[in-house]
C-alpha positions in Angstrom: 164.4 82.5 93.5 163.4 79.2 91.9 160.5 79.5 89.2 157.4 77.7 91.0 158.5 77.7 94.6 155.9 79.8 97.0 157.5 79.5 100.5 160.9 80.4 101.7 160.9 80.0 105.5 163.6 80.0 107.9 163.0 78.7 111.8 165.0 80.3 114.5 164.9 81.5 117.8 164.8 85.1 117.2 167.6 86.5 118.5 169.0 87.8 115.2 166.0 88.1 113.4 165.6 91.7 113.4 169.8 92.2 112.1 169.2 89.0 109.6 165.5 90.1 108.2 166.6 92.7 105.1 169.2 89.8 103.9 166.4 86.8 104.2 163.5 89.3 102.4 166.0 89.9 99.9 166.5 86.1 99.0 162.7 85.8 99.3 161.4 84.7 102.8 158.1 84.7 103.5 157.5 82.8 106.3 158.9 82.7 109.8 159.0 79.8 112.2 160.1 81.4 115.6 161.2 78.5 118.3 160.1 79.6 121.3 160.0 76.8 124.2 159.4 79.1 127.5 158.5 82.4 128.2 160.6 82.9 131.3 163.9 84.5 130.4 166.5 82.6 132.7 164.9 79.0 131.2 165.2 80.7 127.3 168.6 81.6 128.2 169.6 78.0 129.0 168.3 76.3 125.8 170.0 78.9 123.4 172.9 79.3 125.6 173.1 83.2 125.3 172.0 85.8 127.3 169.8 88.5 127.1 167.1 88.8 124.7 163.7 91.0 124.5 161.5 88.0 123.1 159.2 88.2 126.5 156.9 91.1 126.0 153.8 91.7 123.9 155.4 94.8 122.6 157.9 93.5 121.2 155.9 90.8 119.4 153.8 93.2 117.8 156.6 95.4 117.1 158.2 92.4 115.2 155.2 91.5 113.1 155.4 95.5 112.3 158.3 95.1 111.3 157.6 92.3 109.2 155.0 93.9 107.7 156.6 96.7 107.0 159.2 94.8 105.2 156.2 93.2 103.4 158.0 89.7 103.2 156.3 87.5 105.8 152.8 85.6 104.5 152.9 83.5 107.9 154.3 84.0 111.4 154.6 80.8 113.9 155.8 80.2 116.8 156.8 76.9 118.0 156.9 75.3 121.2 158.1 72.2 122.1 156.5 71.1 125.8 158.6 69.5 128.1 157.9 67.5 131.5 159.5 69.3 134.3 160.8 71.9 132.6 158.3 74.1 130.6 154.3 72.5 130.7 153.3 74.7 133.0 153.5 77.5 130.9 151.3 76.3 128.1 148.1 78.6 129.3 150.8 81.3 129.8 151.5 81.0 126.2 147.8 80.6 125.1 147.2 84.4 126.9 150.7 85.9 125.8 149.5 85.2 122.1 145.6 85.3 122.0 145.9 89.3 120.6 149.3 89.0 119.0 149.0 88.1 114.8 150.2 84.8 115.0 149.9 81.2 115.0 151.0 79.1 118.4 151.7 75.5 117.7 152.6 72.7 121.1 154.9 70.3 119.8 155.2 67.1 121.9 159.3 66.3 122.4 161.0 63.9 120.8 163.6 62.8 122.9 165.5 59.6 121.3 169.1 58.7 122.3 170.2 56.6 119.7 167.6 54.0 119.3 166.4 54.2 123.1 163.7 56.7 124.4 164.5 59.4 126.8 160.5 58.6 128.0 161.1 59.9 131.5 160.7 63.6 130.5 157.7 63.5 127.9 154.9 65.6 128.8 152.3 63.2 128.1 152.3 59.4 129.9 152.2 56.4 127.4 
């Protein structure tokens, strides 16, 4: 630990959170920053080329932040989303409901998409 820092957060996707969390509280984590882009498990499975994962239930969200709780090392949980045309923004009031009861913060970030220095505009969410 350095002598004035206050936040040590890591972003991830979750999958090896729970096997990874006594290691991170031990070098001083207290905030999480879970990347979550969809809530249907085939689409998840595609972006973090893996399969299988429990991320898509309310229990196991709140078991999670019981865990981190428990572990008394988390001062924030957030999930990130990042909204893409044609693939995920019709889930955004999916996600508003999935989280309204759950102890933490949603954030919708618009995507990004440059290739080199050309933009990829044909799948933003929003139209310039």
């Amino acid at each position: 630990k350095l002598e004035g820092l206050k936040t040590i957060a890591v972003t991830t996707n979750g999958i090896n959170l729970t096997r990874l969390l006594p290691r991170l509280k031990e070098a001083g984590l207290n905030a999480i920053n879970i990347s979550l882009d969809t809530l249907v498990p085939a689409k998840f499975e595609f972006i973090v080329r893996r399969k299988g994962t429990n991320l898509f239930s309310k229990a196991t969200w709140k078991e999670s932040h019981t865990l981190l709780t428990n572990f008394r090392c988390v001062l924030y949980l957030q999930v990130n989303c990042v909204v893409m045309r044609g693939f995920n923004e019709d889930e955004v009031l999916d996600f508003v409901d999935f989280t309204k009861d759950l102890p933490l913060d949603v954030r919708f970030i618009e995507y990004m998409p440059f290739d080199g220095k050309y933009c990829c505009s044909g799948i933003l969410a929003q139209k310039w």
